[in-house]
N, C-alpha and C positions, 0 to 999 in steps of 0.2 A: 116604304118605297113610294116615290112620287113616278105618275105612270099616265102621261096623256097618249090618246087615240085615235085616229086622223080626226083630229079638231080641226072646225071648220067655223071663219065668222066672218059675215057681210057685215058692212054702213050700208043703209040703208039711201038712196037716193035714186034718182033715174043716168043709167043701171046705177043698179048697188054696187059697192065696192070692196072688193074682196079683199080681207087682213089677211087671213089666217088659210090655210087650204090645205088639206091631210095631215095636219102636223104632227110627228110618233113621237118621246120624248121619255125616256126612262133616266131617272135619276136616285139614286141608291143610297142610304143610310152614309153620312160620310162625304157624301160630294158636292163638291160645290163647280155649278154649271153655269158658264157665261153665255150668253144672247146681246151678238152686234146687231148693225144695223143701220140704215139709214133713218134719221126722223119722218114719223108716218107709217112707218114701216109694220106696224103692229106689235111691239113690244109690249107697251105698255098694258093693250089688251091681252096679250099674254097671259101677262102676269094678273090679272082683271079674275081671269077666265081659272084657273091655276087656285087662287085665293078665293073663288065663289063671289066674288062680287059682280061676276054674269054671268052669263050662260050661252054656253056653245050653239051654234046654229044647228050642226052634227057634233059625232066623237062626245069623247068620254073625258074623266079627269078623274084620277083613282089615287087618295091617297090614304095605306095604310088600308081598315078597312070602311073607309067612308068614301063613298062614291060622290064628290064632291061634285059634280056638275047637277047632280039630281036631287040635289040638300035643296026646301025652300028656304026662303029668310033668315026664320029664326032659327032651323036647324044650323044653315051656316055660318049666324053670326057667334054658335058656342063653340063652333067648333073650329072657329079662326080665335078666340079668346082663349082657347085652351090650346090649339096646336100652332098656330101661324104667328111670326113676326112679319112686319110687312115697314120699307123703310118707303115711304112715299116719296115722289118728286117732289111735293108738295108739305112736304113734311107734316102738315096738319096736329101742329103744336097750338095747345090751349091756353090762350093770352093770359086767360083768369087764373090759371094755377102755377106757383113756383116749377122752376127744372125738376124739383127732387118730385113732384107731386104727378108731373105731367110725363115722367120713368115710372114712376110707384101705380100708374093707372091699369095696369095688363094686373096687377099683383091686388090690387085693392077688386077688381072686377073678379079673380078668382079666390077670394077670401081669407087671403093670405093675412095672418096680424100684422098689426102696425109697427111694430120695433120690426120686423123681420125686414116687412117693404121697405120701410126706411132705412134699413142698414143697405139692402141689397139696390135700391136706386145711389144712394149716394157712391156705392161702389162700381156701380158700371158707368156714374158720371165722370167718375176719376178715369176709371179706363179710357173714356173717350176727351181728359185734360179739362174737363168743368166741373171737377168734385166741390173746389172752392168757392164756384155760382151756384148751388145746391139751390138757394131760399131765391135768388132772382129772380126777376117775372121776365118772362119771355121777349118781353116790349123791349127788354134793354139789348137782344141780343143781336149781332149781325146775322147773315143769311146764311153761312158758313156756322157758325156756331148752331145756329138752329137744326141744321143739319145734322151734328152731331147728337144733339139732345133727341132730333128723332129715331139714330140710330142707338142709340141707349135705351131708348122705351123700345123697340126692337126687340131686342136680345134678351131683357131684364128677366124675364119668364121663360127662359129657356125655351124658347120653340123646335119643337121636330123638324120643320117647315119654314125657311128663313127667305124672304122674297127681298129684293131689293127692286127698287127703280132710280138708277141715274144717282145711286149714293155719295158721289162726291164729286154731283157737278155744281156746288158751289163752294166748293174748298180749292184752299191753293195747295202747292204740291205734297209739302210735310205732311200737312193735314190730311192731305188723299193717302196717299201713302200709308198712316196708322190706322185709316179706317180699312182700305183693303187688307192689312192685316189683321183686325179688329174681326171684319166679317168671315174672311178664313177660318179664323183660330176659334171662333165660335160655333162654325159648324163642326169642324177637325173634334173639338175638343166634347160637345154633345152628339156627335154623328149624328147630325139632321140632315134634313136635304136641300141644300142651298141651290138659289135659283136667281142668277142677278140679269138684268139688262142694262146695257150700258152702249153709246159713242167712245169711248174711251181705252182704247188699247191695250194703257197702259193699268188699267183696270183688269180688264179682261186678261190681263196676264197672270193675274194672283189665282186664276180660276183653274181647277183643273183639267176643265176641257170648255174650249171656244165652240160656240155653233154662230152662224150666219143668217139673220131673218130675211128675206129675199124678196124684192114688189111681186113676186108669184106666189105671195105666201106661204112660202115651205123654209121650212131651217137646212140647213146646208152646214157640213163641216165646212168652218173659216178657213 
């Protein structure tokens, strides 16, 4: 069970500026939970804060039993490599290694053998309709396509923990479409705890409960 506690985080500036401000947040084995929102709005620090790659000003971040706001570095970098899928805005796809290599990376980092990663990248590239670009180098890919490859090394390890940011805002519609149910049926189908942010409605409708991130920093039923 994923379990934040009035979490709280300033920008730093003259005043500071407040993201985040008491925000409670229980999500349960099974669910997958959507965060709207205006840009700015602190989403993406959310999910930042959620995955350990910062740290809350106040409040807590409880997943499972690893108290994740209070991991340093390296405690949270294994424990995002063994529990967390995370589909970046940014997708941070590695130009130097083929599609199938740059999926097989979550699996090759937990010691998984090589016929295994390789069967199981090339199978969630299919799932996401680039099974057949397995060996291509990322350089050839559109921005849309890279998106899917990001969300294939996602998933490929099975995470308890599935975070998304803005997963198909660079896909056209089909393509959104199979990925919100791509990331459903991923948590549905390992009961993890999905946790997406998105602008996108019709996103947020695959989910099975909407929250509202608000410039007061609090979530709010949408």
């Amino acid at each position: 069970m994923l379990t934040l506690h009035s979490l709280r985080k300033t920008l730093p500036g003259t005043p500071p500026r407040l993201l985040l401000d008491a925000v409670d947040l229980t999500v349960t084995p099974g669910e997958y939970v959507a965060v709207i929102g205006e840009s700015g709005a602190g989403k993406s620090t959310l999910l930042n804060l959620v995955a350990g790659l910062d740290r809350p000003d106040a409040g807590s971040v409880q997943f499972g039993a690893h108290a994740v706001s209070t991991l340093d570095d390296d405690a949270a970098t294994l424990w995002r490599r063994v529990e967390v899928g995370f589909v970046f805005q940014s997708f941070h796809v590695l130009p130097w290694l083929s599609l199938a290599d740059n999926v097989a990376l979550p699996l090759a980092l937990a010691g998984v053998p090589v016929r295994e990663r390789a069967a199981r990248a090339r199978a969630q590239l299919d799932a996401v309709g680039l099974g057949e670009r397995a060996g291509d180098s990322p350089t050839r890919l559109s921005g849309g396509e890279l998106q899917r490859v990001a969300i294939a090394r996602a998933l490929v390890h099975r995470p308890r923990l599935l975070l998304a940011d803005e997963p198909t805002g660079n896909l056209d519609a089909d393509n959104a479409e199979r990925v919100a149910a791509l990331l459903r049926d991923a948590v549905k189908s390992s009961k993890a705890c999905g946790l997406l942010v998105t602008h996108s409605t019709a996103m947020a409708d695959s989910a099975d409960r909407v929250l509202r991130l608000a410039r007061d920093g609090r979530l709010h039923d949408a």
